[in-house]
Structures are given as C-alpha cells and as structure tokens.
N, C-alpha and C positions, 0 to 999 in steps of 0.2 A: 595728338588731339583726339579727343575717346567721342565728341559731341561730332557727330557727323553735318550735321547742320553747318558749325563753324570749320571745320575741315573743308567743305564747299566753298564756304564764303570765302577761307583765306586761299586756295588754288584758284578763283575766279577773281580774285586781287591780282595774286601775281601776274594772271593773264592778262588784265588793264595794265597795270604797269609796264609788263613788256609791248603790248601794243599802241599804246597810247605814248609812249617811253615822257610821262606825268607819275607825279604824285600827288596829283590836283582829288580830291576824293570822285569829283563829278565826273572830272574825264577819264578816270581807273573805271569807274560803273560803267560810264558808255562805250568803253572798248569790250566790257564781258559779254559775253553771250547770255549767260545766264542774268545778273544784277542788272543790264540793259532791260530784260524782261520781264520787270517785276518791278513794283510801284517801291519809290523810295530806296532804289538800289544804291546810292551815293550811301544815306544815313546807315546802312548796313556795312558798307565800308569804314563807317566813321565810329559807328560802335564797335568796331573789332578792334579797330586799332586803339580805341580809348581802352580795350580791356569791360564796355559795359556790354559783351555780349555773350561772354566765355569764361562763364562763370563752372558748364561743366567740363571745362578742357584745362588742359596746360599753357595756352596760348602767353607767353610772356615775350617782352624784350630778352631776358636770362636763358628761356626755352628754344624761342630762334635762332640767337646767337651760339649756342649749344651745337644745336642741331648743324647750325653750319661749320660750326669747328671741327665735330666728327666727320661733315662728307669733307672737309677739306683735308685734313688728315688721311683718312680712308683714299683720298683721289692720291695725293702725295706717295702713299707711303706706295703705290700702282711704279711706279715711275725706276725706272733700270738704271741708277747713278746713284751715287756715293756722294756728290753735293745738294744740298738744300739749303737755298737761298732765301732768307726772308725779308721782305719790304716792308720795315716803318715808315708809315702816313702820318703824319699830321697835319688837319687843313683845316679848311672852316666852309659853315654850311651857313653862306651870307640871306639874308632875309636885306634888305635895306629900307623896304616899304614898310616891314613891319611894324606895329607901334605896340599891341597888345598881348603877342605871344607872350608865355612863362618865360622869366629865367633867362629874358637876352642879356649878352654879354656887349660889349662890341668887339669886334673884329676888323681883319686888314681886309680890303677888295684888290682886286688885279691892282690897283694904283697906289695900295698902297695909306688910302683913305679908311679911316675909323667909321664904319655901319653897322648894324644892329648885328646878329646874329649867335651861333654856336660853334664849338671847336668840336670837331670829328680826329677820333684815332683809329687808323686800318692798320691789320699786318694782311700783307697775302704772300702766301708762299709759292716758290718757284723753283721747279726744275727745268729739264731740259726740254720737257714735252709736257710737263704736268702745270697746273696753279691751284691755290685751293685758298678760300679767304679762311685766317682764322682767328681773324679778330676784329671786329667792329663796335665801335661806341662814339656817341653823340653826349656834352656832357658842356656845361656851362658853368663860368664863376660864382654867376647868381644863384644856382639851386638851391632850395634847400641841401646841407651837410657835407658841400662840397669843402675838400681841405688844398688838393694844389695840381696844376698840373704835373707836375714831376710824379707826385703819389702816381695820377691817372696812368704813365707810363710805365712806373712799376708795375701797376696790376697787369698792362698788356705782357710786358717781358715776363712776368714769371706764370701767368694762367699760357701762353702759347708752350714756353718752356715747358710745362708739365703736359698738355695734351701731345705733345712732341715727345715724351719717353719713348715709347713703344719704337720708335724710327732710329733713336739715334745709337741704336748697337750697330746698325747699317751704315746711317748718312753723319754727313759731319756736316752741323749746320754754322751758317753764317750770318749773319744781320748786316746789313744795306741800310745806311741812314742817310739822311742830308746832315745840312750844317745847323740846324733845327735842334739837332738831339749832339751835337759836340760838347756831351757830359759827362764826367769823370763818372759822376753817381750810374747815371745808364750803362757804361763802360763795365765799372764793376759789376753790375747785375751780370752781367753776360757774360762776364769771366767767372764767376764762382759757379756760372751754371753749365760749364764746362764748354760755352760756346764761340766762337770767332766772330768778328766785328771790324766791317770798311766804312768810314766813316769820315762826310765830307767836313773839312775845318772851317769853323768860324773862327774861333781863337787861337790866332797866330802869336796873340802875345803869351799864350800858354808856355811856361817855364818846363822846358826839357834838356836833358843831354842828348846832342848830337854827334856822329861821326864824319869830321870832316875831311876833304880829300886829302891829307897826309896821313890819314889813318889813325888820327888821336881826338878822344872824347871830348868834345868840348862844352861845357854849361852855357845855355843862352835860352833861346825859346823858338819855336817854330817859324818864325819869318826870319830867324837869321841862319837857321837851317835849312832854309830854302837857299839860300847861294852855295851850298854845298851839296847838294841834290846830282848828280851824275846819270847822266844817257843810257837806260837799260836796253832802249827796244823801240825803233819804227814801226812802223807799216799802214795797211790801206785798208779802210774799211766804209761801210755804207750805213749814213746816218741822214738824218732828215735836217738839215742847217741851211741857214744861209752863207753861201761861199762867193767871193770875190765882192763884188758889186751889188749882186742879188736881192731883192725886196725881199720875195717871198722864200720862206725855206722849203725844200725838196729834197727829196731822196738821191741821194748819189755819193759817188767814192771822195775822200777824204783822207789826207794822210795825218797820222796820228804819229807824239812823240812823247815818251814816257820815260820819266825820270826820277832816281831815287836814291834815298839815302837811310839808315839805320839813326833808331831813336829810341830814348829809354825815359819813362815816365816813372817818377813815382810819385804816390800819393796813398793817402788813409782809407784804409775801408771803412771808415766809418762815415764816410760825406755823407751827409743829408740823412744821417741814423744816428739813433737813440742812442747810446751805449759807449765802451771802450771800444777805440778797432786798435790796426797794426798798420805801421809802414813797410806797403810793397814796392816792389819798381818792377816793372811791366815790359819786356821789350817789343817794340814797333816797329814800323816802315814809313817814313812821311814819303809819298808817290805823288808825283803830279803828270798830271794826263795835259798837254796841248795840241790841239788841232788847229797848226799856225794859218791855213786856207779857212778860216772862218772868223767871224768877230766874236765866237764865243771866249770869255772869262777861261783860264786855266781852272782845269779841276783838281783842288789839292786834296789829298786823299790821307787818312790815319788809318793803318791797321796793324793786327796782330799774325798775318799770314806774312812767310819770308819774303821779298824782293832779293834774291842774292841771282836774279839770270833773266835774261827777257824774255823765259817764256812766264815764267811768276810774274812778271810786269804786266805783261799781257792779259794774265789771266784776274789783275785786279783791274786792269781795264773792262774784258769783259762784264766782270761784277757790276760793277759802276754802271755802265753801262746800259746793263740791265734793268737796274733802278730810272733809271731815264725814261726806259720803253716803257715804264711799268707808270711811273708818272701819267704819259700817254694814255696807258688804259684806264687810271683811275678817271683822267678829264674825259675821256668816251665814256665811264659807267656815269659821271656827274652829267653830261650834255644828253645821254641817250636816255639815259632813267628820270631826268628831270627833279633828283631829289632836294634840288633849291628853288621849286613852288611849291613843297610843304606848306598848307595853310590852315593847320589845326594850333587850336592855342592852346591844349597841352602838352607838357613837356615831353610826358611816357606815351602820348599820342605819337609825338614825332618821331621820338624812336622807335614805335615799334613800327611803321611806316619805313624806315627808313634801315631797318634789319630787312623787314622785307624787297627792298630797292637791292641788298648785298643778295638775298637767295637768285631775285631774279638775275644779278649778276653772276653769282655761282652757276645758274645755268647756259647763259648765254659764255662764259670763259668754258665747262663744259662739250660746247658746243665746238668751242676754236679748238680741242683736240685733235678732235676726228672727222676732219674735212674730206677725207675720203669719202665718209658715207654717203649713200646715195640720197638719202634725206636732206644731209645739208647742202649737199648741191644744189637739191629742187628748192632750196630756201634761199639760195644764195642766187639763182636762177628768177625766182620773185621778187630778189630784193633787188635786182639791176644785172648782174654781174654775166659778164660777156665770157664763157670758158676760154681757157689762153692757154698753153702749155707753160708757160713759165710765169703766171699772174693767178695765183689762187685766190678765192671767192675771201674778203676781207669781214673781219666781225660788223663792221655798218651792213655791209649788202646783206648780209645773213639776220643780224637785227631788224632790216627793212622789210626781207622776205615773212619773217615771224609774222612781225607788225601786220602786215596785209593780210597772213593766212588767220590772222586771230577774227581781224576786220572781217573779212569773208566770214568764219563763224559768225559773229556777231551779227551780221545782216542778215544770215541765212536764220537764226532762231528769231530774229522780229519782222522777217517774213513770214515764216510758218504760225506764229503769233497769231498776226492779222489773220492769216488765211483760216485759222481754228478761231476765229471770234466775228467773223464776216466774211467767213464763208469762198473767198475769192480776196486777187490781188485788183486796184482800182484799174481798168483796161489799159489806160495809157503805160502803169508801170510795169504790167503782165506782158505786152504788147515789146517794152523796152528789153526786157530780160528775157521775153521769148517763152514766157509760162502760161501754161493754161489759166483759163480767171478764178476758176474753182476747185476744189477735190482732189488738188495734187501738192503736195511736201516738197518743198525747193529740197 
C-alpha cells in the first residue's frame, strides 16, 4: 500500500479486530486508538473495505490474500522437517438474520438447517512448529460468474501448489481433508502435482479392489473392504472427547486402535475435464482409526502413503489427527475474530474484511510460535494465565491479553484527546485514575 493514509487505516483495522475479536465496522473503530479519535471512524472502516478509499493503493481481496500467502510460505519454508501438511477447509460464513446482503446462498448451521449465508475455503499449512495460512476465499452460488464449487477447489489446489514450488525440493507435502473433498477429481489434482493426500471417506460404496486377509485381490468397494482391514498398531494418546459416561469433553489419555488394509483405485484423469484422459489405477491404504473409550464414530481414512507396519499407521493417525486440532483453531479464529457479524452488504466488502480477520489470524497463530518470548508471556499474563511449569499461556489467554493492551491504547489516546481540547480530565475521572486535571499526557 504506496497511500499512507490507507496503510494507517488498514493497521488500525487490524487492531479493532484483534481487540474487539468483531467484524462489526462500529466495534473494529472503537477498539483503535486512532479511528476511535476521529469523527466518523466506523465509515473509514467501511470505505476501505468497499475498496472506495484506495484508490492510490493496491489494497484488494487478490492483494491481501497474496500477501498472506507469501508470509505463510516464508513462515513454512522457517521450519527444520521434511513434512508439510496442509489443511483443506471448507465451511460456511452463516448470516441467518440476513435478508439484504449480495449473493446469499443458503447454507448448513450447526443443526444442520438451511440459512442464509456464504461458503468459505481455507488451506493452512502445518509443520511441526510452524503454520502459515495460504489460502482464503469467501465465494457464493449466487454471484455474479460463478461456475461450481469443485472449480472453487481447483483453484485452491493448484494456486497453493504453485506458491509451494520453492519448498518442495525440501518438504514432501501432504493434504489433510475431510469427507467433504472424498473426490476422485481432487485426488487427481494432487497426484499429477506430485503430492500425497489422507483423506476421510464418505464413499464407501466407491468401487475398489482390495487385499483381503488370504492375500488375494479382491473387486468390491470400500465398505466391504472394511471387513478385511487388519490390526496395525495400539496405543495412548491425549485428545479432548468425551469418554465413558462423560457430558462434557476434556483433555485426557485415550487408547487408540488402527487398522488397515491395501487398496487399488482406478479411475480417468479426465473427471470433471474437458478433453480425452487415460485410465490409471492408483495404489492406496483404507486406515481406520477407533478410539473404542469414546462415543466417537471410527475414522475411516484413504491414502496414498504405505500402512505396511504400525509405526506408518501411527503416523497416519497423527496426520488426521492433526486435521482435528486444526478444526479447533479454525472455530477459535471464527469465535475470536467474530467473522460471522459481518454486516456490509457487499460482496467484495465482506471479503475484503474477512482477508483481513485471516492476517489478524496470521498474527495471532505467529504468536503461538514463540511462547518463549518475554512479550508473549506479559500477554498471556494480561489475558489471565497463571504461569505453571507444565500449562503454557494458551492462544485465548494471549488473544485476551492483546485485546486489553489494544483497549488500554485506546483509552489512553481518548484520554489525552479530552485533555488537548479541555484542557484537563473531569475531576471525578482524574480523581479515579489518579491524574492530574490538566497539562499532563496519560
């Protein structure tokens, strides 16, 4: 951004945002310091994100989203391991009160109910210690020139694909899906782009050849290669469920039981494309994860990495698993950035609002790095968090600690406000805070 004017404006967003964790336009201005102190701070909010105030800048949806792909990249490529995991999202950004916004679709809510809204796609990627978002889009049936969701997915697999070049002479990367994306067409993307893919099943009545326990191939489809699935690998791990009896779910150990068996797909490269293709056959792993101490569903799993020993069983467990956690943080960036009171009615309004809810995101998963530091401690120390030698400061406490150190900015510039346009604070609130009435700068 070359207009420095809007370069202010858009860093004193992100500040509301994170502290107000809104993307209400009102309540983003009255957590800034600065838009807080200046007549009509909301509507300055409200033209950036329309795009009517950035006229000498780059400011776009295409331009943030950019910009986030390179620090996510650049944060990734930081990271000492040879694996890179990536998380497909696909969700929805429910409006239900809405009546007027552009371009609502409906959508599913927690229940399951048809409400107004848009369908959102993330990827974020994941190592060991690293995450970096590199892909964000907001996108609806009704827009103008919209042609399908499947397209929508392509474009994420092959634009992350290609900003991913630079890493992958290093990392071998992987895709993490749910049962959402159990798509042949997805699949092939990811294999001609020389990538690997764990993938929960919805279609079980999907026609495969299986290896069943006498060691001969047999044609059927994925639920009847589930009674042929064989015992790789136990053990105990800590997951947040509900176990035995249990209302609420909580953190604690869990034993885990993973089983599998060898599977061969073939199918057209040409699904859901123009053109002549070729018949491939693909070889796979159907894997299913149970954790019989809970009332969770088995997790049946498709991939293209070997199961031939328990510690590969394991390690598609941890995969998966992964994807779980990461779930978790997407509902933290949705609950804490508040990006489902969006209440502009246009389209490229909401998105670009809603690139920026991911930067603020980008910084705050930044933040869950490097807990060491002495800064995030004192953040994490503002936002609640009691130091423990085995209970490190969590991304809420540290989110909360923000929040208040923004708030404090914020108060302290519509303090010193007052005090440069009248001279003094009114006595009672000088009195409360402990400041002189006049000639002195909180």
């Amino acid at each position: 951004m070359s207009d420095r004017r809007t370069r202010r404006t858009f860093a004193e967003i992100l500040r509301g945002i994170i502290a107000r964790g809104s993307l209400v336009c009102q309540k983003i201005a009255a957590a800034s310091p600065v838009l807080a102190a200046v007549e009509h701070g909301a509507q300055r909010v409200i033209r950036l994100v329309k795009g009517e105030s950035t006229d000498r800048s780059t400011l776009s949806v295409g331009n943030l989203t950019e910009r986030l792909r390179e620090r996510g990249v650049a944060q990734l490529g930081e990271a000492d391991t040879d694996d890179l995991w990536l998380i497909l999202d696909l969700s929805e950004l429910r409006k239900p009160q809405a009546q007027e916004m552009s371009a609502l679709m409906e959508v599913r809510d927690l229940n399951g109910k048809l409400v107004p809204g848009y369908r959102t796609l993330e990827v974020l990627g994941v190592t060991t210690k690293r995450r970096g978002i590199l892909y964000q889009r907001v996108f609806s049936s009704h827009e103008a020139g919209f042609e399908s969701e499947p397209l929508e997915v392509q474009a994420a697999l092959q634009t992350v694909s290609e900003a991913l070049a630079p890493l992958k002479a290093t990392k071998t990367v992987t895709w993490i899906m749910d049962s959402g994306l159990d798509d042949v067409a997805v699949w092939r993307t990811i294999w001609e782009q020389k990538e690997d893919l764990v993938c929960r099943v919805c279609h079980t009545e999907r026609l495969v050849e299986y290896l069943d326990r006498p060691g001969e191939w047999q044609a059927g489809n994925i639920a009847q290669a589930q009674g042929d699935l064989q015992l790789m690998a136990t053990a105990q791990t800590r997951m947040k469920v509900c176990a035995g009896r249990q209302k609420q779910p909580k953190m604690q150990s869990v034993q885990v039981e993973i089983r599998a068996c060898p599977l061969r797909l073939t199918y057209e490269t040409n699904v859901r494309r123009k053109g002549v293709g070729e018949t491939v056959r693909q070889e796979l792993w159907l894997v299913e994860v149970r954790l019989p101490e809970t009332r969770l569903d088995p997790w049946l799993l498709v991939t293209d990495w070997p199961v031939e020993d328990g510690q590969a069983a394991l390690r598609i467990f941890r995969m998966y698993r992964q994807r779980w956690a990461v779930e978790d943080a997407f509902r933290f960036t949705k609950e804490c950035l508040g990006w489902e009171e969006v209440r502009l009615l246009d389209l490229e309004g909401i998105r670009t609002l809603v690139a920026m809810a991911w930067i603020a995101a980008g910084f705050l998963y930044e933040l869950g790095v490097t807990l060491e530091w002495p800064e995030v401690r004192l953040l994490a120390r503002m936002g609640g968090w009691v130091p423990h030698k085995n209970r490190p400061p969590g991304k809420i406490a540290i989110t909360r600690g923000l929040s208040r150190l923004i708030e404090w900015m914020t108060a302290d510039a519509l303090l010193n406000q007052y005090i440069a346009e009248h001279g003094g604070l009114p006595p009672r609130i000088a009195a409360f805070i402990g400041r002189k009435l006049s000639g002195e700068r909180l």
